[in-house]
N, C-alpha and C positions, 0 to 999 in steps of 0.2 A: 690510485683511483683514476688519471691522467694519466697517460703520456704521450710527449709529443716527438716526432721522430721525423727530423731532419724535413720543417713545415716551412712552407713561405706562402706569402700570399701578396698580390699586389691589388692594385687599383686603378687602372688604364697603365700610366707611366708611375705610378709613385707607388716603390716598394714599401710595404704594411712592415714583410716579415720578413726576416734573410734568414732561410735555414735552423732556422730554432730546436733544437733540442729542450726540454724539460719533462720533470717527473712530480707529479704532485702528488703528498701522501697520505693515503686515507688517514683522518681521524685530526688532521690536522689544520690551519691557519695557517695560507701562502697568500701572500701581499705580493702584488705586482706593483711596481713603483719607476716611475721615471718621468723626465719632461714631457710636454704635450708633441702628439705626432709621433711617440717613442716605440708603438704598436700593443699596447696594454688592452686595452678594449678591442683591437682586433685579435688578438689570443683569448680573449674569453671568449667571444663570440665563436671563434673555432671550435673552442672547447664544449658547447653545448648546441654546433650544428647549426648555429642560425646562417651560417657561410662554411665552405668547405675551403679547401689550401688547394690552391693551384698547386703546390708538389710537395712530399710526405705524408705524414698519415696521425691520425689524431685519434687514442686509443680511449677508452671507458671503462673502466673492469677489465680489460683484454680483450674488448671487440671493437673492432674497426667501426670508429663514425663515418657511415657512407647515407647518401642522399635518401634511399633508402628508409633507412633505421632512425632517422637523427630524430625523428617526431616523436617514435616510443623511447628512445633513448630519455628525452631531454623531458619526458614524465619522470626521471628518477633524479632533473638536476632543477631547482628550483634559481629563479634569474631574478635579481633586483635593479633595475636601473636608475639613475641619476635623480630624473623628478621621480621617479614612483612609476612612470608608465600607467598612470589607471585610464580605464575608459569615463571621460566627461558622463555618460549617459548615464551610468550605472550606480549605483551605492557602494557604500563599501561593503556592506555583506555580498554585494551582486560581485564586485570585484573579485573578493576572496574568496567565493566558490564557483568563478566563471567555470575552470577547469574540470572541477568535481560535478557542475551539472552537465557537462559537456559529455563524461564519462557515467553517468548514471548514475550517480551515488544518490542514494534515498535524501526524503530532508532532514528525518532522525540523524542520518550518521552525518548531515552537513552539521546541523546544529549544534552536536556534540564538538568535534572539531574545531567549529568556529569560536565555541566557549571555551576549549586548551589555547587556542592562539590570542584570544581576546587577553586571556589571564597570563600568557606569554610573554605577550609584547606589551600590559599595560594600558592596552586602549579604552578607553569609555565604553561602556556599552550603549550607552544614546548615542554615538555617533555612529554604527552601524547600520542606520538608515539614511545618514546624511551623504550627500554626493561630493564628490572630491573638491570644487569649487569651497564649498562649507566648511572645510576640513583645513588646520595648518599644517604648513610644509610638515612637520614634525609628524603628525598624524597621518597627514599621506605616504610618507613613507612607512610607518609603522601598516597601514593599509596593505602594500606594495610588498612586507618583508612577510605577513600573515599569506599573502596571496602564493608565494613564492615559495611557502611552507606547508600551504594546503595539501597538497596530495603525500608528506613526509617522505620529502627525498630524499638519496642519498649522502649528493652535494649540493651546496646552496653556494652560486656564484653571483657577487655581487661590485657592477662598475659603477665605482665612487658613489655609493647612496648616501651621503652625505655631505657631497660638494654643494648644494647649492643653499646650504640651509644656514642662517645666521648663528654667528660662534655657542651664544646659548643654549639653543637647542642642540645646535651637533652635538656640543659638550653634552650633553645627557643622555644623547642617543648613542653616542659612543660609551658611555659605561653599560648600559641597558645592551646593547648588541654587544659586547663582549662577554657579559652575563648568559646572552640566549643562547652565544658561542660555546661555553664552559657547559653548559647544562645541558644541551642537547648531543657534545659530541660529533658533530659531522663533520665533516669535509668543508673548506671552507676554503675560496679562490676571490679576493678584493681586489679591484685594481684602485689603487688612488696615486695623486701625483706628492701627498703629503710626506716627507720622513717620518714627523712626530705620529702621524696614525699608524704608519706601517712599523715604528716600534710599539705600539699601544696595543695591537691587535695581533702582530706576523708573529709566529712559530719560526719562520723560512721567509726568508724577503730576496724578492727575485729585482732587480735594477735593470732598466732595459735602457739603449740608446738606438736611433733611427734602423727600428727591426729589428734588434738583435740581445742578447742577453751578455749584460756585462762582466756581472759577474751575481752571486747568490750565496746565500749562508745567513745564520743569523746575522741580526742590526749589529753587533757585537765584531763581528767580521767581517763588517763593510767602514764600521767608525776605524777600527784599529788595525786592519790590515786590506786597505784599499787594494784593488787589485790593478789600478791605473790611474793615472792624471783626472779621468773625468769622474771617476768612484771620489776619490778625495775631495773633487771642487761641489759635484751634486752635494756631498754630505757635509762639508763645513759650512753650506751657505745656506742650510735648515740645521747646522748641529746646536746654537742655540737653542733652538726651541724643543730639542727629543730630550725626555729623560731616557737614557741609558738603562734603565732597569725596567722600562716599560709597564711604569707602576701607576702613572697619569695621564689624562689626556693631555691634548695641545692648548 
């Protein structure tokens, strides 16, 4: 679905990305995971053209993300960010069909849609008028992942939609989102800094250190066969808290 081919990007003097190689696979759950500043969120962000790479090339089905293309492109990847990203002004019906009125879609085919993703994600249906202030974290993001799912992309990449939300609620939204994951089948790119979520959720867990990828394989071949000093310390100082079979949350 992805691929990245020998990418770097900086940011005045602080290198994002050193040369990165990666392949992401359709149909699957790839967890980006590593320390903060490690370049997780600036690889996604490549990946769906909100920034291009100062040098190599960032592929989508086999066509080159260029300045260009990245606008019709990134209608076929759907983006969740951290709080939700919603606009204060809007509802959360207005939120989750900012895209689809943008592009024309009648109200019939909004309304039908809005009523798969409402039944989707679980959300109330009274709070579809309500504005994201009115809304808990929990529901804005539930807002945030509908929005993100509106035009049914191909892939759905999402930076850490779950960090900011109290253990409770993550805990819920994290069986609920690996649920939406198994049922709908897509392509699916998470960055989070957590072990325990990126065995809970990752198919493929990618470990990155200051821009660069350390090593990758399933959580299974990064507990038991580190690939260096820093694989081994990253994972023994979250290996308490990961079930190994990826059968729970954290």
């Amino acid at each position: 679905m992805f691929q990245l081919s020998n990418v770097s990007r900086s940011f005045g003097p602080v290198k994002a990305l050193n040369s990165v190689d990666l392949a992401i696979e359709a149909g699957r759950t790839t967890v980006l995971i590593g320390p903060s500043g490690c370049g997780k969120s600036t690889l996604i962000r490549l990946m769906n053209g909100l920034i291009t790479p100062d040098r190599g090339q960032v592929r989508f089905e086999g066509v080159a993300l260029t300045a260009e293309n990245a606008l019709l492109l990134r209608r076929r990847m759907g983006y969740v960010v951290q709080d939700g990203g919603l606009f204060p002004h809007l509802t959360a019906a207005a939120n989750v069909g900012l895209m689809a009125r943008w592009l024309g879609w009648t109200a019939s085919a909004m309304a039908v849609r809005l009523d798969e993703l409402v039944s989707l994600t679980h959300f109330p249906t009274d709070g579809l008028a309500r504005y994201p202030a009115q809304l808990s974290g929990g529901q804005q993001q539930r807002v945030g992942l509908m929005r993100a799912l509106m035009l049914d992309p191909d892939a759905l990449l999402l930076d850490e939609p779950l960090g900011a939300l109290d253990p409770m609620i993550r805990h819920d939204l994290q069986g609920e989102l690996r649920n939406i994951f198994r049922e709908l089948g897509k392509t699916v790119v998470m960055v989070t800094h957590d072990l325990s979520e990126a065995a809970y959720f990752g198919d493929h867990v990618v470990l990155l250190r200051d821009g660069a990828i350390v090593q990758q394989g399933t959580l299974a071949d990064l507990l038991n066969r580190p690939a260096d000093d820093f694989v081994r310390r990253f994972t023994t100082a979250q290996r308490g808290h990961v079930d190994p079979l990826g059968e729970t949350g954290p």
